[in-house]
C-alpha positions in Angstrom: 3.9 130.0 -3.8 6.6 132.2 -3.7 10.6 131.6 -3.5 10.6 133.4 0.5 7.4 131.0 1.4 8.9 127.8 -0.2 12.1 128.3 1.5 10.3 128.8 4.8 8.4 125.5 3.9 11.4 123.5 3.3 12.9 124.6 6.4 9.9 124.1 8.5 10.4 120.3 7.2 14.1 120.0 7.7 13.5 121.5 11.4 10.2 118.7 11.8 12.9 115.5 10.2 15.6 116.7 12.6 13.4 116.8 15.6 11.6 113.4 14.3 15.3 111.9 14.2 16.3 113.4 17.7 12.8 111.3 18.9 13.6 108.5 17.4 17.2 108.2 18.4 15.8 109.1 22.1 13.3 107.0 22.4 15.2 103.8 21.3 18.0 104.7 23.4 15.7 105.0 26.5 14.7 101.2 25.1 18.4 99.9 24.5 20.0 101.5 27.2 18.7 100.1 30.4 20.0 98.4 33.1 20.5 94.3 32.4 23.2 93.8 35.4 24.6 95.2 38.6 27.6 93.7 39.6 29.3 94.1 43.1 33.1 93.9 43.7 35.6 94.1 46.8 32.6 93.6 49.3 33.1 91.1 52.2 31.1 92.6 54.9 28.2 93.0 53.0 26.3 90.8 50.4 26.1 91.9 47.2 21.7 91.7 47.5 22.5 94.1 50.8 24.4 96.5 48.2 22.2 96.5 45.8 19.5 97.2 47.9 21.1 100.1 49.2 22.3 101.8 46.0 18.8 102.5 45.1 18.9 101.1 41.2 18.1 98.5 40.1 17.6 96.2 37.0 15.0 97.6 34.5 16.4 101.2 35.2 17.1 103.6 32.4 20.7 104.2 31.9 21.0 107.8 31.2 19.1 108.5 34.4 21.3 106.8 36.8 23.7 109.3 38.3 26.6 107.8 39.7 26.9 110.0 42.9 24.0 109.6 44.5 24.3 106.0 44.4 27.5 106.4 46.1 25.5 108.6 48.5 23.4 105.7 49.0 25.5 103.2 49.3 27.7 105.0 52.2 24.8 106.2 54.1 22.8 103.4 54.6 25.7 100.6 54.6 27.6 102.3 57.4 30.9 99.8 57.6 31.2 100.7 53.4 34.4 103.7 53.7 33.9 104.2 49.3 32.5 103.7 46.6 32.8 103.5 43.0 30.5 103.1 40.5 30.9 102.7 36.5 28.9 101.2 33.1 30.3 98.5 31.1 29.0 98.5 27.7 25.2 99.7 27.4 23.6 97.4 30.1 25.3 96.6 32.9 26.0 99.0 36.1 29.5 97.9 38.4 29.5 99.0 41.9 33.1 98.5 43.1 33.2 99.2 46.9 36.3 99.3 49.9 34.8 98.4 53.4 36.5 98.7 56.9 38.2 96.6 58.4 37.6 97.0 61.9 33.8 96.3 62.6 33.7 95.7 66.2 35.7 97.4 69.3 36.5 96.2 72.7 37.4 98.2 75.8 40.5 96.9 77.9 41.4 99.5 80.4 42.4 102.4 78.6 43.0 100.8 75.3 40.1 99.9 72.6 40.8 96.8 71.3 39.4 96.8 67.2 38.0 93.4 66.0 37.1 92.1 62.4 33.6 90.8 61.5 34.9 87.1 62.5 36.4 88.5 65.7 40.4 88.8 64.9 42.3 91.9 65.9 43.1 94.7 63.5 43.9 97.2 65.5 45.2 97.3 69.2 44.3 100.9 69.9 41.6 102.1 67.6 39.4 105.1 67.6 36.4 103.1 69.1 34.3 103.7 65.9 32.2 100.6 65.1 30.2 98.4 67.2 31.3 97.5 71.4 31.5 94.1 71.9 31.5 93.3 75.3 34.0 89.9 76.7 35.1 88.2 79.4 38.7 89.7 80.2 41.1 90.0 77.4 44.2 87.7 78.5 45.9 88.6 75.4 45.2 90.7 71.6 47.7 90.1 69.0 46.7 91.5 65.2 45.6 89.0 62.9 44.5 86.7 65.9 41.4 86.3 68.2 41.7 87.5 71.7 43.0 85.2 73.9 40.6 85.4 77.2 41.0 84.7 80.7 37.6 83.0 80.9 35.1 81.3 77.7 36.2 80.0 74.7 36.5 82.6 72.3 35.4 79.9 69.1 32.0 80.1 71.4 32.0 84.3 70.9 32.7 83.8 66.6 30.1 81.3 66.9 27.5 83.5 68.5 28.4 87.6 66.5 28.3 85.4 63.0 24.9 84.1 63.7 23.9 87.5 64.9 25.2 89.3 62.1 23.6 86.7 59.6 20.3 87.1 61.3 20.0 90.6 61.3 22.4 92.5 59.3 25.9 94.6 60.7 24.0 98.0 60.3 21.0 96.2 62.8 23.8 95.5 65.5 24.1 98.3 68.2 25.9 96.3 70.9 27.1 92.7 71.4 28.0 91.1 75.4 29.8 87.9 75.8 30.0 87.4 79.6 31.2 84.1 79.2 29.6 80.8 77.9 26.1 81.2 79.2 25.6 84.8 78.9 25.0 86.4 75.7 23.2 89.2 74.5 22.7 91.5 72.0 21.0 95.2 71.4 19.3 95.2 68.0 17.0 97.2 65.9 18.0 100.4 67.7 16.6 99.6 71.5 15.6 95.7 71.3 18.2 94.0 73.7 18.0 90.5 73.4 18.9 88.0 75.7 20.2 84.5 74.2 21.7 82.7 77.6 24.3 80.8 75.9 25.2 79.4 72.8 23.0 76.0 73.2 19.8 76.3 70.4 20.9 79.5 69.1 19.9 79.2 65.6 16.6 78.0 67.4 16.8 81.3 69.7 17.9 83.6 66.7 14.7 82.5 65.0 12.4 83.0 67.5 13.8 86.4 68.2 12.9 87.6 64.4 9.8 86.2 65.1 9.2 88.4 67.8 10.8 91.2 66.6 8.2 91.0 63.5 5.1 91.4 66.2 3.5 94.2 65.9 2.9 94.5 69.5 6.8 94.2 70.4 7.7 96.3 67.2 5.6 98.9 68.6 7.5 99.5 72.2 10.2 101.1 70.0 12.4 99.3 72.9 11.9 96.2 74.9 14.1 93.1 76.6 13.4 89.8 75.1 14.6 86.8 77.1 15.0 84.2 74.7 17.3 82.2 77.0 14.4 79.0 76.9 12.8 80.0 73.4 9.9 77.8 74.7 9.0 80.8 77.3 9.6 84.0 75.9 9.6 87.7 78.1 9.4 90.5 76.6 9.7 93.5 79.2 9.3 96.9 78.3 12.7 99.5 78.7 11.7 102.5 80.3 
C-alpha cells in the first residue's frame, strides 16, 4: 500500500472514531438528559397539574428538544388568566416554569363603571377594562379595593361560596359567565353555551356534581348548548338553546 492510500486509510478511520464519538456522546445525552421534574412557581389561579397540562411537556421528555418558547406559547394560550411566562432548566433534569397571573379574574357592571374582582371575589380594580369573566350581583351598595362588595341585597360570603365551587368544578378558562341574583338564584354559563342553573346555595356540591355528570352525557354534550336546571338535582331539565 502506498504512502497517498495509507494516509487516506488512516484518515478514513480518524473521520469513522470522530463520528463513533459524536454517536456515543449523543446518544447518551439523549439518555441523561431528560426531563425528571417540572416545577411550577408564582401560580395562584391555577394549579400547578393545570400548568403542566398546558405547557405541553412533560416528564420523560428529552431535554434538548424542549424549546422554551413554545411552551410559553402554550401556557398563555390555553391558560387565559396566565399574563407571562418564564421557563428555565436547573441542572440536567428538571424543567422550572415560573409564571405571573392577573389579578383581576372577574368584572362587574355598576352603571357606567366595571367593577374588577379577584378569584375569591375582593375588589382590585374600581374601573377596569372589563377583560375577564361578568359576574352578575344583586346591587353593589359599596366596592372598596382589597374588600368584597358590600351589596344592597344577599350575603356576599353566599356569592364566594358559590364562584369557588364553580371554579373548582370546572376550571376558570370553563367559566363564561357567573349570576348571583341573590340567595336562591344562581347560575352559571359553562363549557362555551351550557348555562346552568343551581337555585341557591343549598346542596351545591350535590348540584355541582350532578351537573358534570350531565355535562359528560353524550346526549347533552352533543347540543353544543343547552339549560340544565339543577335547582332539585333529583329532577334534572335539560332544555335545548336555540
Amino acid at each position: 500500500m502506498s504512502f497517498r492510500s495509507k494516509r487516506k486509510a488512516s484518515v478514513f478511520a480518524a473521520v469513522l472514531a470522530a463520528a463513533a464519538v459524536v454517536l456515543i456522546l449523543y446518544l447518551l445525552s439523549l439518555a441523561l438528559l431528560r426531563i425528571r421534574g417540572i416545577e411550577i412557581t408564582g401560580n395562584s389561579l391555577y394549579t400547578a397539574d393545570e400548568i403542566k397540562e398546558a405547557s405541553g411537556i412533560s416528564e420523560g421528555d428529552y431535554l434538548p428538544f424542549v424549546r422554551r418558547s413554545r411552551v410559553a406559547e402554550n401556557i398563555k394560550s390555553r391558560l387565559g388568566f396566565v399574563s407571562s411566562v418564564n421557563v428555565r432548566f436547573r441542572g440536567f433534569d428538571t424543567a422550572v416554569i415560573s409564571v405571573s397571573e392577573q389579578n383581576t379574574v372577574f368584572f362587574s357592571v355598576i352603571g357606567d363603571f366595571r367593577i374588577g374582582l379577584s378569584k375569591d371575589l375582593r375588589v382590585t380594580e374600581t374601573d377596569c377594562d372589563g377583560s375577564g369573566i361578568e359576574i352578575e350581583f344583586p346591587a353593589i351598595k359599596r366596592a372598596y379595593i382589597g374588600e368584597m362588595p358590600e351589596l344592597y341585597t344577599g350575603d356576599p360570603e353566599h356569592c364566594r361560596t358559590f364562584v369557588s365551587a364553580l371554579i373548582g368544578a370546572f376550571g376558570l378558562d370553563s367559566i363564561g359567565s357567573v349570576s348571583v341574583k341573590d340567595a336562591d338564584g344562581f347560575h352559571a354559563v359553562v363549557n362555551g353555551g351550557y348555562k346552568l342553573m343551581f337555585g341557591g346555595i343549598n346542596d351545591l356540591n350535590v348540584k355541582i356534581e350532578v351537573a358534570k355528570k350531565m355535562l359528560a352525557n353524550e346526549q347533552v354534550s352533543a347540543m353544543g348548548a343547552a339549560e340544565i336546571n339543577l335547582v332539585n338535582p333529583k329532577e334534572v331539565y335539560v332544555l335545548p338553546v336555540k
